[in-house]
C-alpha positions in Angstrom: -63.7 -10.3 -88.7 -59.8 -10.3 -89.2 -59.2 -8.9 -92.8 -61.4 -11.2 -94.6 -62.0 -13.8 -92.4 -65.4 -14.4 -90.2 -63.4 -15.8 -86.9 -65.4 -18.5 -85.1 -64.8 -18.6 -81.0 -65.8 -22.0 -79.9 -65.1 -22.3 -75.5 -64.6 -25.9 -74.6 -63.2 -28.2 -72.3 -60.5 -30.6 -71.5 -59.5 -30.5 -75.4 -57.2 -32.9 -75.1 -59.7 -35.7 -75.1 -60.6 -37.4 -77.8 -64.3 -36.5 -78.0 -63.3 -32.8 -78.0 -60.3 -32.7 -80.7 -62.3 -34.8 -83.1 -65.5 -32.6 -83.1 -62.8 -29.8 -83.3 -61.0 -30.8 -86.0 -64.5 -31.8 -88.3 -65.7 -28.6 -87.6 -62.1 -26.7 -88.5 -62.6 -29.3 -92.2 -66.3 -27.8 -92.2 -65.7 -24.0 -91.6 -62.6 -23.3 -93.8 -64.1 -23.4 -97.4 -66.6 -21.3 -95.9 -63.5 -18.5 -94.9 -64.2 -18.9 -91.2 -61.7 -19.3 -89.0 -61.7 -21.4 -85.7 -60.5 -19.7 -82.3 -60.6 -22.7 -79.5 -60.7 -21.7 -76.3 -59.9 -24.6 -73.5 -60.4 -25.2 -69.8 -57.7 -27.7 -68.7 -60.7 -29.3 -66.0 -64.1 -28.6 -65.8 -64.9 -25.8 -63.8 -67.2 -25.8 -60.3 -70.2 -24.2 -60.0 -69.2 -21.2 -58.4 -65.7 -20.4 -60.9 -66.3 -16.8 -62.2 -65.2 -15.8 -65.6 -62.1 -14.3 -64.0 -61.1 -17.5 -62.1 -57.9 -18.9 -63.2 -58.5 -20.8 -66.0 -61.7 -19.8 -67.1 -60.4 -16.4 -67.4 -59.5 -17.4 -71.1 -62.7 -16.7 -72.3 -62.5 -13.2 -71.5 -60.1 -12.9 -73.9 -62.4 -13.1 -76.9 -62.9 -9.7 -78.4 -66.2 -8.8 -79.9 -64.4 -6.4 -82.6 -63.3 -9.2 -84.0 -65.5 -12.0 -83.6 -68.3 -12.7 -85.5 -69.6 -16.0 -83.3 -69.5 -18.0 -80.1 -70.0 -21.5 -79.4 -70.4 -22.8 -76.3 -69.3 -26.4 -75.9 -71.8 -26.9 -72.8 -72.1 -30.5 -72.6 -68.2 -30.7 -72.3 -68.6 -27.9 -69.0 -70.9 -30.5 -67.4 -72.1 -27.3 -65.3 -75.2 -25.5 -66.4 -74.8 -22.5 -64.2 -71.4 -21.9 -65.6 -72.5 -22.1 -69.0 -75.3 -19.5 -68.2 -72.5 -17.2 -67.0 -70.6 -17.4 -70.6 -73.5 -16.9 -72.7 -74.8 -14.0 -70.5 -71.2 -12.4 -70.6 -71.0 -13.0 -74.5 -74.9 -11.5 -75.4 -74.0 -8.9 -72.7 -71.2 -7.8 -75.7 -72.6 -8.3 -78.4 -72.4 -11.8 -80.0 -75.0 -14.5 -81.2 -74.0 -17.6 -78.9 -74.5 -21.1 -80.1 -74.8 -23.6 -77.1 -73.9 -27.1 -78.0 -76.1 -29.4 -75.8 -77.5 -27.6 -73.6 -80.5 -25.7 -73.7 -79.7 -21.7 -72.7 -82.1 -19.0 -73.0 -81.9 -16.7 -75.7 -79.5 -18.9 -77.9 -79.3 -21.3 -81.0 -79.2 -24.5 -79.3 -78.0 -27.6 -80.8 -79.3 -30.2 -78.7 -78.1 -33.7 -78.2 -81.2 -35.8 -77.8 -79.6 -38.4 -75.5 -82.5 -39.9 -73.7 -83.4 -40.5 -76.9 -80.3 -42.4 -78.1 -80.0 -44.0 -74.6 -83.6 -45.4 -75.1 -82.8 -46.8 -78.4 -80.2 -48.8 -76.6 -82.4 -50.0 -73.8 -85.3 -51.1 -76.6 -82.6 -52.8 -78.4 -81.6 -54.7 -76.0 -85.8 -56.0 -74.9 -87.0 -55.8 -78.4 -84.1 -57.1 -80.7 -82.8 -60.1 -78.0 -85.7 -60.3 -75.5 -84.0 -59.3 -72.6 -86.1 -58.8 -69.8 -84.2 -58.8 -66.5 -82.2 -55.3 -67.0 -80.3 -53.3 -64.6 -78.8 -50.0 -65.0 -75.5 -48.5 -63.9 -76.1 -45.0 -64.0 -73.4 -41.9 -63.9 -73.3 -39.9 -60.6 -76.3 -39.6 -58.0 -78.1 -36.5 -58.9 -76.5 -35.6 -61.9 -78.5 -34.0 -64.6 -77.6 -35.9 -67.3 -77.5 -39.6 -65.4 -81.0 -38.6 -64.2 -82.2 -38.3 -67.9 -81.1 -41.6 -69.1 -82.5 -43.1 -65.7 -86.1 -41.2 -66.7 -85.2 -43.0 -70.6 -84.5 -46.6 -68.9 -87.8 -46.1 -67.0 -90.0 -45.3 -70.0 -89.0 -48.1 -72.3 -89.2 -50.6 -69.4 -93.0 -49.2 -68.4 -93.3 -48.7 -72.4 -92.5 -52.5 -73.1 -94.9 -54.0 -70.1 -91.8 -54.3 -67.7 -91.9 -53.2 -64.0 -89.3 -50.8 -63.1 -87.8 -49.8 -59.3 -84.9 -47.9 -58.1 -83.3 -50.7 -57.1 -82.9 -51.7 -60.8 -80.4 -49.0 -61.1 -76.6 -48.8 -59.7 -74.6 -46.1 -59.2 -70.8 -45.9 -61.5 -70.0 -42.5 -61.2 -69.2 -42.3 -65.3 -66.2 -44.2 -64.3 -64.2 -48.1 -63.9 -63.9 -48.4 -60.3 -67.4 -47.4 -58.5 -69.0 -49.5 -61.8 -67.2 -52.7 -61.1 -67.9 -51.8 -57.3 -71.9 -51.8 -58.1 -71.5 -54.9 -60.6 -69.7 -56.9 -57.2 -72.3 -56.0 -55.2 -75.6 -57.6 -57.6 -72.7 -60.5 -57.6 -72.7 -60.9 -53.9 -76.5 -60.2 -53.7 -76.7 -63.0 -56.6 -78.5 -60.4 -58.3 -77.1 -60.5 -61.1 -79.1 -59.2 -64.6 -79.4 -60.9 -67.7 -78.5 -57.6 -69.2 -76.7 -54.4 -68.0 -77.2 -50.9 -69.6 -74.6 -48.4 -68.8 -74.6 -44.4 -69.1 -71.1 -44.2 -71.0 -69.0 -47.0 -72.6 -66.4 -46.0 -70.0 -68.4 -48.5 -67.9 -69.5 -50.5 -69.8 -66.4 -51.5 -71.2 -64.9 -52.0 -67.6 -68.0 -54.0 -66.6 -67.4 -56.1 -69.2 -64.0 -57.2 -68.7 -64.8 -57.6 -65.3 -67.7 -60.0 -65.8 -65.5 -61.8 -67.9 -62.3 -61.9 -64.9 -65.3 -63.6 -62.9 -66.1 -66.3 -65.2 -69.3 -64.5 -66.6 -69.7 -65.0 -70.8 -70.5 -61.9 -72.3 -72.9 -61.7 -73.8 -74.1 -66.2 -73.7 -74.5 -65.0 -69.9 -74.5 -61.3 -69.1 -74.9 -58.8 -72.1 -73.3 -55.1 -71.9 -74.5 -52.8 -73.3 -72.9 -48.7 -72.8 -73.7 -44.8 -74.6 -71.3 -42.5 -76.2 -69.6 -44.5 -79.1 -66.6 -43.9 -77.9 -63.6 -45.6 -79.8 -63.1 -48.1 -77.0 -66.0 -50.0 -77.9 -64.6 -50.8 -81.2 -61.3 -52.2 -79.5 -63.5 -54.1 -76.8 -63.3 -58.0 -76.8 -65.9 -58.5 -77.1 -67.0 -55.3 -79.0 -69.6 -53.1 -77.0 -73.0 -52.2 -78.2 -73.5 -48.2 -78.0 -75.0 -45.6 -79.3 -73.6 -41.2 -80.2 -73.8 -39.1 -82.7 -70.6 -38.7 -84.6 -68.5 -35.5 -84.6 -69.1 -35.1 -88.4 -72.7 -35.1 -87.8 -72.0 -32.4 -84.9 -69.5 -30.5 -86.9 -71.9 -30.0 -90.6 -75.0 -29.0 -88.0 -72.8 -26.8 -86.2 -71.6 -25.0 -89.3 -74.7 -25.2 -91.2 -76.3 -22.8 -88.0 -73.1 -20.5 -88.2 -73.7 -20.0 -91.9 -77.3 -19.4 -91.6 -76.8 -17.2 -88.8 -74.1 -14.9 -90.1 -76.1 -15.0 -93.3 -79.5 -14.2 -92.2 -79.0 -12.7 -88.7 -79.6 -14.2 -85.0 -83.0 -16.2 -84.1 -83.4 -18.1 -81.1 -84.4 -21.3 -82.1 -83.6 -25.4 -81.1 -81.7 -27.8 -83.3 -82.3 -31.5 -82.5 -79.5 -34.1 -82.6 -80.4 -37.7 -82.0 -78.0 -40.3 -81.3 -77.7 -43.4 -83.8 -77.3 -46.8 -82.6 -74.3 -49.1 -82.5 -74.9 -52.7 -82.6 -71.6 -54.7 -81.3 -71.2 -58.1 -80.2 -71.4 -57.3 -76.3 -75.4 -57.6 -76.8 -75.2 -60.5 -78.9 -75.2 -59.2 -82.0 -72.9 -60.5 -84.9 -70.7 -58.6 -86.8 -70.0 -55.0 -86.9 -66.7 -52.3 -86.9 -64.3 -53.8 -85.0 -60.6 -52.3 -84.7 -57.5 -53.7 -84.1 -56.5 -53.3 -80.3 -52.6 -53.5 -81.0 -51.7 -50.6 -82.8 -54.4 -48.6 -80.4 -52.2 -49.9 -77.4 -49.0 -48.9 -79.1 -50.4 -46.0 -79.3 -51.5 -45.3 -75.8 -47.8 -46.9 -74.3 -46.1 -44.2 -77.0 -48.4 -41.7 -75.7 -47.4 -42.9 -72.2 -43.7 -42.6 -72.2 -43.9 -39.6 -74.5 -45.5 -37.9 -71.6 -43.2 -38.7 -68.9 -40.0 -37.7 -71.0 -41.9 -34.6 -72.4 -42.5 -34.1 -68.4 -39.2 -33.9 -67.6 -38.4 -31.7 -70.3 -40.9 -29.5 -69.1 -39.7 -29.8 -65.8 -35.9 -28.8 -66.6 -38.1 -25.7 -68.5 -39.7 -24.6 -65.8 -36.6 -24.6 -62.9 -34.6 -22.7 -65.6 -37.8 -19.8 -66.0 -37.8 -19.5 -62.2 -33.9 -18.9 -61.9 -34.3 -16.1 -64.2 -32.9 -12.9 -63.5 -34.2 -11.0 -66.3 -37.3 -11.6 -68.4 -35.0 -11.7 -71.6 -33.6 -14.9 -70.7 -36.8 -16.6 -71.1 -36.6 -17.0 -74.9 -33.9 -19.0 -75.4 -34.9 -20.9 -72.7 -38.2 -22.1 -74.5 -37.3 -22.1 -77.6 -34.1 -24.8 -76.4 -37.0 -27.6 -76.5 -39.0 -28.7 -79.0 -41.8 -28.9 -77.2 -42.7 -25.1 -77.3 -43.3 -24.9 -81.4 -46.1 -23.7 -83.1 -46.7 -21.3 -80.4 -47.1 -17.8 -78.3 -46.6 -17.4 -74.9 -48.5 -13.6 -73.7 -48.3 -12.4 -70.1 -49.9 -9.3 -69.0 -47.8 -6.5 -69.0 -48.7 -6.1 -65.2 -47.9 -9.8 -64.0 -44.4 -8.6 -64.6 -44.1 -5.9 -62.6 -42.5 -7.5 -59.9 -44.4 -4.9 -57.5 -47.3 -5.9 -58.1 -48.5 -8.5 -55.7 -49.3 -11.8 -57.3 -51.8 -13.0 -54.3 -54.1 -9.9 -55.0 -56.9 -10.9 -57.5 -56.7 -9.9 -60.6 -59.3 -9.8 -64.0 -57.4 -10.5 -67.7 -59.4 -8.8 -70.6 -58.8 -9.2 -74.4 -58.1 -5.5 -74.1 -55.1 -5.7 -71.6 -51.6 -4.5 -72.3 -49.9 -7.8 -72.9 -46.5 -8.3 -73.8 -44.9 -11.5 -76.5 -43.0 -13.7 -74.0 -42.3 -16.2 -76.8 -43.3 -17.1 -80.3 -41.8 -20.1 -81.8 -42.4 -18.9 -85.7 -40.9 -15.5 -85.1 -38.0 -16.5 -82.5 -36.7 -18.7 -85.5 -37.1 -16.3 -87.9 -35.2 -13.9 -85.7 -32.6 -16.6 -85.4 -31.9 -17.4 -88.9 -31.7 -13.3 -89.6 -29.0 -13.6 -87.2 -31.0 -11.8 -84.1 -32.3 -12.3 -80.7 -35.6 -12.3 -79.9 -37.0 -9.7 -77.4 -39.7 -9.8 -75.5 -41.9 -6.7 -76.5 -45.7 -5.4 -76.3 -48.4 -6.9 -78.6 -50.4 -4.7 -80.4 -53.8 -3.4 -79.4 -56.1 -5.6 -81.2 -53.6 -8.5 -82.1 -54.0 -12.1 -80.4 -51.2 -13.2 -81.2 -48.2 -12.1 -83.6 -48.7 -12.7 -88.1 -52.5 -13.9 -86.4 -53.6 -13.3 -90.1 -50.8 -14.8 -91.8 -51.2 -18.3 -89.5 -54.8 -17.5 -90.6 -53.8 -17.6 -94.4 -52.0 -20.7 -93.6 -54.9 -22.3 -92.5 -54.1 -22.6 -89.0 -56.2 -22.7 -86.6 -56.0 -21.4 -82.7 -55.9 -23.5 -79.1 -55.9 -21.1 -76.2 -55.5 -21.6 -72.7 -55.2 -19.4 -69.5 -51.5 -18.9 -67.6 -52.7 -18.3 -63.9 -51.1 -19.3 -60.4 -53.2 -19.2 -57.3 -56.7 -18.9 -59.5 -54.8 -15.6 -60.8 -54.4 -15.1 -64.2 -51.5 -14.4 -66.0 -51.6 -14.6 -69.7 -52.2 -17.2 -72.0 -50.4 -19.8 -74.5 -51.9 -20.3 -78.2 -51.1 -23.3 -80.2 -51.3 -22.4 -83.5 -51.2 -25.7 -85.2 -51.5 -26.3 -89.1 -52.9 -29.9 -88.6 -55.0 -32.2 -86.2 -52.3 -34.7 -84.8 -53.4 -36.1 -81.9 -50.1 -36.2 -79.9 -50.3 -32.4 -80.3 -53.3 -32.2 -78.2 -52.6 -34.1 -75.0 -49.2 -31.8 -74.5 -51.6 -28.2 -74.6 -53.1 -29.0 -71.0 -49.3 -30.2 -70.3 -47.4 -27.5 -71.2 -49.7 -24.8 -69.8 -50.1 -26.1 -66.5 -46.2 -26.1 -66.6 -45.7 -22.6 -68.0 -48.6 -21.5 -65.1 -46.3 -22.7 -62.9 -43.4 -21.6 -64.0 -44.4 -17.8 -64.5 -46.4 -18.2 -61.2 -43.5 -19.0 -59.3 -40.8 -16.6 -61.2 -43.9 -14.0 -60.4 -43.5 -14.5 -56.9 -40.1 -15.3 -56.7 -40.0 -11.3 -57.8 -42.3 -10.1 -55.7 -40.0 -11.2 -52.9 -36.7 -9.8 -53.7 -38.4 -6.6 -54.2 -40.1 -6.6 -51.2 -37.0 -7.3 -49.4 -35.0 -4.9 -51.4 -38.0 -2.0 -50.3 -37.2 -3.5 -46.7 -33.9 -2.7 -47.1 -34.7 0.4 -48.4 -37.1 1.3 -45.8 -34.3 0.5 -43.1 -32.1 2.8 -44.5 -34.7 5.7 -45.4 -35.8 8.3 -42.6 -40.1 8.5 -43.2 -40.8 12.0 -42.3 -37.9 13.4 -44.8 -36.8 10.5 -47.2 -33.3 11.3 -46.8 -31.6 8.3 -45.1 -31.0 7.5 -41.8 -28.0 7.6 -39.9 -28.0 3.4 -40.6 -28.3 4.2 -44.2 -25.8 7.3 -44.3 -23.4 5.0 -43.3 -23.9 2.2 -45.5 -24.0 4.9 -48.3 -21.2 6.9 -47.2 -18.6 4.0 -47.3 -20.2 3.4 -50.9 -19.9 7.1 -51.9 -15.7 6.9 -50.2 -15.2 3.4 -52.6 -15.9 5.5 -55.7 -14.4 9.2 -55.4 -11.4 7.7 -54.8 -9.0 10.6 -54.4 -11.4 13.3 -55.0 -12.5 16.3 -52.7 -15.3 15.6 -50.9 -18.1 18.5 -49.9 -20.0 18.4 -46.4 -23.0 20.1 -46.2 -24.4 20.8 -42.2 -27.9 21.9 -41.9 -29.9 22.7 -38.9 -33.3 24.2 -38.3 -33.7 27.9 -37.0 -36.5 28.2 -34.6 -38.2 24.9 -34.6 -39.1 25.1 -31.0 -41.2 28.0 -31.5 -42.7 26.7 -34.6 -43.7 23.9 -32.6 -44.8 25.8 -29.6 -46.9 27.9 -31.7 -47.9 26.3 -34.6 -48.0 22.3 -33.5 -45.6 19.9 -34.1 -47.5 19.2 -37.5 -46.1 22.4 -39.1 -42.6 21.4 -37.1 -42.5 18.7 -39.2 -43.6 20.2 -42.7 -41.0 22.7 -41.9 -38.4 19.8 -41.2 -39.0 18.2 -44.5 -39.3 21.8 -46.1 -35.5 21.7 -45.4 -34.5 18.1 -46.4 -35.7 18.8 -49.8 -34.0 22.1 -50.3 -31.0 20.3 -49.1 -31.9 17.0 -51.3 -32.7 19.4 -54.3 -29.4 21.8 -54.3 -26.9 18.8 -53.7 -26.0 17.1 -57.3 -27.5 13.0 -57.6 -25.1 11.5 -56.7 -24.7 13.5 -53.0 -25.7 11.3 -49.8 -28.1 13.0 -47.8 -29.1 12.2 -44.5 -31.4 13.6 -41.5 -29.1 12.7 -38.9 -30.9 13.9 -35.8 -34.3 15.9 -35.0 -33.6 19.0 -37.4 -29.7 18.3 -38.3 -28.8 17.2 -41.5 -26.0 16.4 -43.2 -24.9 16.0 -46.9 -21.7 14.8 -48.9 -20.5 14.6 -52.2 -17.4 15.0 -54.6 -16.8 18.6 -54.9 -18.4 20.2 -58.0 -19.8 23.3 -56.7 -18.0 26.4 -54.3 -19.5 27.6 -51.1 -20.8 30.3 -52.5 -22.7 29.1 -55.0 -24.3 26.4 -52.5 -25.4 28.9 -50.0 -26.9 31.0 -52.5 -28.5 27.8 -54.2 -29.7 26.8 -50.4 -31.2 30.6 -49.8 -32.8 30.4 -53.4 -35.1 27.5 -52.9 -35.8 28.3 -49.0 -36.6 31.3 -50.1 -38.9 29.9 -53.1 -40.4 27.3 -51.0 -41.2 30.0 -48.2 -43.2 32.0 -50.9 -45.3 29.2 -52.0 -46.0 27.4 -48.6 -48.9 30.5 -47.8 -47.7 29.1 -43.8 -47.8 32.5 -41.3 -44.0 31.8 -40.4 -40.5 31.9 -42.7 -38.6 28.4 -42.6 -34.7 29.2 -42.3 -31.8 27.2 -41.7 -28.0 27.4 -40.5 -25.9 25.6 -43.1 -21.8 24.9 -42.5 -19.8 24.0 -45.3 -16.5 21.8 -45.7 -14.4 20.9 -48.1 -12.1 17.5 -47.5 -8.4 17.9 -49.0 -7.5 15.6 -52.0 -7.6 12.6 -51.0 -8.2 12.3 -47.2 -10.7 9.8 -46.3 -12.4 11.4 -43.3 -13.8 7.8 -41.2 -17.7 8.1 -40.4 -16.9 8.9 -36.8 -14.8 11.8 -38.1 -17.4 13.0 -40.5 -19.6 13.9 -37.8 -17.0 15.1 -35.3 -16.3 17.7 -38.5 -20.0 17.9 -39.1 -20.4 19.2 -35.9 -17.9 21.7 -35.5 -19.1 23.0 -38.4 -22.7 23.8 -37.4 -21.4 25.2 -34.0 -19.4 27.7 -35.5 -22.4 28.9 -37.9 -24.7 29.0 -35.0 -22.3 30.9 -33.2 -21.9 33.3 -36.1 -25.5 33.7 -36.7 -25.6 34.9 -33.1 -23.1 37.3 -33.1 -25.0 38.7 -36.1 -28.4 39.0 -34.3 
């Protein structure tokens, strides 16, 4: 629950299609007198066989936490993939939750099942009973497809049922779509095999066979009657109208939250729920009468829809070459909120997806407990706005799915998710938080996901690449055994470090080695080198930050800076921490080092070349003291 409120996950499919949002909004209308709460969660495609719960953009579900909800539905017949629905109600009872699986039967769930060989064999008697047909042939969905093979097994049974011989070549093949159904239909044509009546598994083809009989001359139905399955609004368009058969969302939707209420009521029991599909008698199989709609404002509809897309596209377009050019993550803001495209919505990325280190190939899992930070979110960017401020991106709280979630809740809003990801790596997630079911609103989720995937996937990696080429640089100028930099770095650093002191003093630390030879001779050259880097960090940690520090040959080093300290007061610092660093090494041998220092006069600018020729002077005469002194 979120404060009072049962919340209600429901993991779908595509919910941009028509099917989908209408079941979605009737159950929305059934569940909030109830104080439930829908969460939708959306693929933007249906997912293979073999797409983990951490692929792309199935790695939305994982973001539904179990502290918070009370239910999850599982819209399986809109997965089309058994095996993947398996995986989301394993991973859901695995937490916790009661699953409801929406037609498709799953072990130890609530099923809700859609009895469509049942519905599909009403059609078929319909059409031998009600008009006599006898000659029938079948354009089924794809070859091997569980739910084709079902209505196939229907056709067969009312055929044998009604005295009427049935073989396999009294079924086609259409795919569930136009082109491979009109394909099948040519081929009886040119076989002059033609049917007195076809049957198709979805009024997709049916209604394409139908205006294709008609192209050829064919009367539909005086010659040829069509008859399809789904009830999709289409048929109601059609010319002529097509015979079909469904069961309506609002029948789906009151069974659906009838189940929830009993089950968060009385507690989980496995049990079935049977749906069956009602018949819908159109003129295509020559019945009279009937709904029929008007095709006009339905096309309007679908040209608006059209044209809306495209320019919405190129809005979306301009969005996402503008999120890639960023420079800093503050930017993006402004830049979404510009449109108004991006309203009624949050934009969270995972806190590690911008971390520009982070490689963005390497997979990754996203989890309703990650540390997510607020890209965007449209109600609280305005209100930011109109108080004068700029919004910030900053970290969601543990717990939260999106910002005010229960004040949109109290505003009877209900919630769209899908998955951000690039390269089947997920990245976040966008959530629509609409406070009504317009359908325009629906086809732009899928739309402006995919573009905010790949506009974060490419900013992501766009990154990535500066830092790796800024850690190249880095690495070119960086000595490995000591840190300090090279003598290619030293340079580059040096001419930086003249730029700024302008006419200040500059200090010039020499340091060699004593006895590194006979450490290495008797020690190895593994304690040579821990006593090497023993003395670049005594050097590093004595000289102030701003100090270039380089290892400028095997055991020579050299350090500059603006003056701030005497010579005194370095040497003693330099003895200090050799001295500390000798007491805690526990090696068998003291670490000591010869160290000349120099002092520039005001203002001289000593070249590179000079630097060292000094450098070196300086570290001959200290060895040559230290000699005289043994």
């Amino acid at each position: 629950m979120i404060g009072k409120y049962k919340i209600i996950a429901l993991c779908t499919c595509r919910i941009q299609d028509g099917e989908c949002h209408e079941l979605t909004e009737e159950l929305n209308n059934q569940l909030l007198p109830k104080d439930f709460r829908l969460f939708v969660y959306s693929c933007s495609s249906k997912p293979v066989a073999d797409d983990s719960l951490q692929s792309g953009q199935a790695s939305v579900f994982s973001l539904i936490d179990p502290k918070v909800c009370d239910a999850v539905v599982i819209h399986s017949y809109r997965f089309d993939n058994r095996s993947f629905c398996l995986k989301l109600a394993d991973y859901f009872r695995s937490m916790g939750l009661p699953v409801i699986s929406l037609d498709e039967k799953l072990p130890n769930c609530i099923n809700i099942e859609y009895k469509h060989e049942n519905g599909f064999a009403e059609v078929v008697s319909h059409l031998i009973k009600q008009h006599g047909y006898t000659d029938l042939h079948m354009i089924a969905g794809t070859k091997d497809n569980f739910y084709s093979d079902k209505r196939i097994e229907a056709f067969r049974q009312v055929l044998e049922s009604n005295g009427l011989p049935f073989d396999s070549g009294m079924v086609s093949y259409g795919d569930f779509w136009s082109v491979p159904a009109i394909n099948a239909v040519q081929r009886l044509i040119d076989e002059n095999r033609l049917p007195r009546a076809f049957v198709c598994a979805n009024d997709h083809m049916a209604v394409a066979i139908s205006y294709y009989l008609q192209s050829k001359g064919y009367s539909v139905p005086k010659e040829v009657a069509v008859a399809g399955y789904d009830g999709i609004e289409t048929i109601y368009s059609a010319e002529p109208t097509i015979t079909s058969a469904s069961i309506s969302p609002a029948v789906i939707a009151k069974a659906l939250s009838d189940a929830l209420s009993d089950l968060l009521d009385n507690g989980f029991e496995e049990k079935d729920i049977s749906l069956i599909p009602e018949l819908i008698t159109c003129e295509s199989c020559g019945c009279k009468g009937g709904y029929k709609i008007n095709s006009a404002p339905a096309y309007n509809e679908l040209v608006n829809k059209f044209y809306r897309f495209q320019d919405e596209n190129i809005i979306l377009s301009e969005l996402v070459e503008k999120i890639q050019q960023c420079s800093e993550i503050d930017e993006i803001p402004s830049i979404m909120r510009k449109h108004d495209l991006m309203y009624a919505m949050s934009c969270i990325i995972k806190r590690d997806c911008l971390d520009e280190s982070v490689n963005p190939q390497i997979k990754a899992k996203m989890s309703y407990d990650d540390d997510f930070v607020v890209i965007y979110d449209s109600d609280e960017y305005d209100n930011f706005a109109n108080s004068g401020k700029k919004f910030v991106p900053y970290s969601l709280e543990p717990g939260q799915f999106v910002p005010y979630c229960e004040v949109y809740m109290d505003m009877n809003r209900y919630f769209i998710t899908t998955a951000i990801h690039s390269s089947d790596v997920p990245i976040g997630y966008v959530c629509f938080h609409f406070s009504d079911f317009v359908p325009s609103n629906f086809y732009k989720i899928p739309q402006t996901s995919d573009m905010l995937s790949n506009a974060f996937g490419s900013l992501r990696s766009v990154r990535h690449q500066n830092y790796l080429i800024e850690r190249m640089d880095e690495m070119s100028k960086v000595d490995a055994l000591t840190g300090l930099y090279n003598r290619h770095g030293f340079r580059l650093e040096y001419e930086k470090l003249l730029d700024e002191s302008d006419e200040n003093r500059l200090t010039v630390i020499m340091c060699d080695l004593d006895g590194l030879k006979t450490i290495n001779d008797k020690f190895g050259h593994d304690d040579g080198d821990f006593a090497i880097r023993t003395i670049a960090h005594a050097l590093k940690e004595i000289c102030p930050q701003n100090a270039v520090c380089t290892r400028f040959g095997g055991d020579e080093m050299i350090a500059v800076f603006p003056c701030c300290m005497t010579e005194n007061e370095i040497k003693t610092a330099f003895e200090n921490c050799i001295a500390d660093k000798n007491s805690k090494s526990e090696k068998p041998y003291s670490i000591s080092a010869s160290i000349g220092i120099y002092f520039t006069e005001s203002g001289a600018r000593l070249t590179f070349e000079e630097l060292i020729k000094c450098s070196d002077a300086l570290m001959y005469n200290e060895k040559k003291r230290k000699k005289a002194l043994r």
